[in-house]
C-alpha positions, 0 to 999 in steps of 0.5 A, a space after each residue: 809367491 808374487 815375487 817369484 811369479 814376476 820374476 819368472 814371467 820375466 824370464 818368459 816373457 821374452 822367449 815367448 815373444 821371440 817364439 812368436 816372431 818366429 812363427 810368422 812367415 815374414 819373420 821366417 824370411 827375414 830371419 833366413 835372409 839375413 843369415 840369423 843363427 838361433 841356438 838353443 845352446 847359447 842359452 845355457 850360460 845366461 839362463 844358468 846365471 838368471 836361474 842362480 839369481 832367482 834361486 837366490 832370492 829364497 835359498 839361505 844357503 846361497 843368502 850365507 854365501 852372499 854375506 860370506 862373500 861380503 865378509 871375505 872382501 871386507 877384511 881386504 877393502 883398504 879404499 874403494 875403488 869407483 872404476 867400475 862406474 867406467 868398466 860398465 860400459 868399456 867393452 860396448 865403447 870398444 867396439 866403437 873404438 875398434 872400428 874408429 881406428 879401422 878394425 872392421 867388426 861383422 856390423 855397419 855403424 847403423 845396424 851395430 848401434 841399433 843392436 846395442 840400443 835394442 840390447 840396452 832397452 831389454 837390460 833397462 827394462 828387465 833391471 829397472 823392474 827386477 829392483 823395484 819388485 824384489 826390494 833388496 837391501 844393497 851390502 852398505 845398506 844405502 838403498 833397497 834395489 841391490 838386485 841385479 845389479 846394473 852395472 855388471 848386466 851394462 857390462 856383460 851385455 857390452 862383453 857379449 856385443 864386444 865378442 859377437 862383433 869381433 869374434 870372426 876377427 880376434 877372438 881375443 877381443 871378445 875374452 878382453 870384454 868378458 874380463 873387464 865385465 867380470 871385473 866389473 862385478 868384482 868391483 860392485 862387490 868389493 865397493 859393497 853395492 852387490 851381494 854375489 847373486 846380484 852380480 850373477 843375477 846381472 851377468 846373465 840379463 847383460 848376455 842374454 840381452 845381447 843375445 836377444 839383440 842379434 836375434 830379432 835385428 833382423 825383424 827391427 830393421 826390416 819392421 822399423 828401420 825400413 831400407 826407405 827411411 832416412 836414419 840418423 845415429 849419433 853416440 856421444 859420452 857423458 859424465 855427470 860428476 860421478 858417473 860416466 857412459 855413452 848415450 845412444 840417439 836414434 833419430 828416423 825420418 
C-alpha cells in the first residue's frame, strides 16, 4: 500500500501542479501568448504505459508475462549488445544534429535546450525515485532498481523531443526517434537489465516528461529565463569508458 501510494502521487503530483500554473492569470497570458496547445489526448498513450507499469508491479499475470518475455529473449541472446548505452540518447542528439547541418526545428537553441534540460529533470526525478521505492531485482540479478527503466525513458523522451521539434518539417523524422527508442527498450531486454514492464514503465515517463517540458516552457522562460537576463547554454558529449551522453549546462547571468 505505501508503495503504491508514492507511486500514485507520483503520477499526480505533477498534473496537479501544472493545473495550478494554469489557474494563474499571468500563466494564462504567457500560456495564450506563446501559442501553447494543451490536449488532454495527448495524455492517453504515456498514461497508458505509466498505468501498465504501476499495475505491474502487483499483477502476477503481467509479473509471468515478464519472465515469459525474458525467457523467450533468452533462448536467442548469443552475445549482448551495449548499443543501447548510445540509442538512450540519439534521438534528442539528433535534433542538435539536425539543426548543425541547417534543417531548422520549431525551437532556437536557447528554448530548445531549456525543454530538454526541463524534460530531463522531471525524467531524473520521477526515475531516481520510482527505483529506490519500489526495490526491484533487474532480470540478471545484478542490483534492486529494475523499475522503470532509465534508459528507455532517456530515449522515448528524446523520441517525443525529436518528433515535437521536426514534426511540421518531416514527419519521418519524428517516427526515426520513436524506433530507436523502442529499440532502446529492445535492447534492455534483451541484455537482461529490464523486465518488459520496466520498459513500458519507462516509455511513458520518457514521453510525458517531454510532453510536460513544452507545456510549461512558456512559464520557465518567462518566470526564470527572463528576456533581460543574459543566458549562456552549452551541450558537450561525454564518455566515461562504459557510458556515453550529452551533458547540458545552463549558465544565467
Amino acid at each position: 500500500m505505501y508503495k503504491k501510494t508514492i507511486l500514485i502521487g507520483l503520477i499526480i503530483a505533477p498534473i496537479l501542479i501544472f493545473s495550478q500554473v494554469l489557474k494563474s492569470k499571468d500563466s494564462l497570458t504567457i500560456i495564450k501568448d506563446k501559442n501553447l496547445k494543451f490536449n488532454y489526448k495527448q495524455l492517453v498513450v504515456p498514461a497508458a504505459f505509466i498505468t501498465y507499469g504501476i499495475v505491474s508491479l502487483e499483477s502476477d499475470y503481467l509479473k509471468t508475462l515478464n519472465y515469459d518475455t525474458k525467457e523467450e529473449l533468452a533462448e536467442h541472446i548469443d552475445k549482448r549488445l551495449t548499443i543501447d548505452d548510445f540509442f538512450q540518447y540519439t534521438p534528442a542528439a539528433t535534433v542538435y544534429g539536425l539543426n548543425l547541418i541547417g534543417i531548422q526545428g520549431k525551437n532556437k537553441f536557447k528554448d530548445r535546450s531549456i525543454i530538454l534540460a526541463t524534460s530531463y529533470l522531471i525524467l531524473s526525478t520521477s526515475v531516481l525515485t520510482l527505483k529506490s521505492v519500489t526495490k526491484i531485482e533487474r532480470p540478471d540479478g545484478s542490483a534492486n532498481n529494475s523499475f522503470p527503466s532509465g534508459h528507455t525513458a532517456n530515449a522515448f523522451a528524446g523520441a517525443e523531443f525529436l518528433y515535437q521539434e521536426y514534426k511540421d518539417v518531416n514527419i519521418w523524422y519524428g517516427i526515426s526517434g520513436y524506433a530507436v527508442a523502442t529499440a532502446t527498450g529492445f535492447f534492455r531486454m534483451y541484455n537482461q537489465r529490464h523486465w518488459f514492464s520496466d520498459v513500458v514503465m519507462g516509455a511513458g515517463i520518457g514521453i510525458l516528461s517531454t510532453k510536460m517540458a513544452y507545456w510549461i516552457h512558456p512559464f520557465i522562460t518567462e518566470k526564470i529565463f527572463k528576456s533581460n537576463s543574459k543566458t549562456t547554454t552549452m551541450i558537450t558529449p561525454f564518455y566515461n569508458g562504459r557510458q556515453g551522453g550529452l551533458g547540458l549546462v545552463i549558465h544565467i547571468n
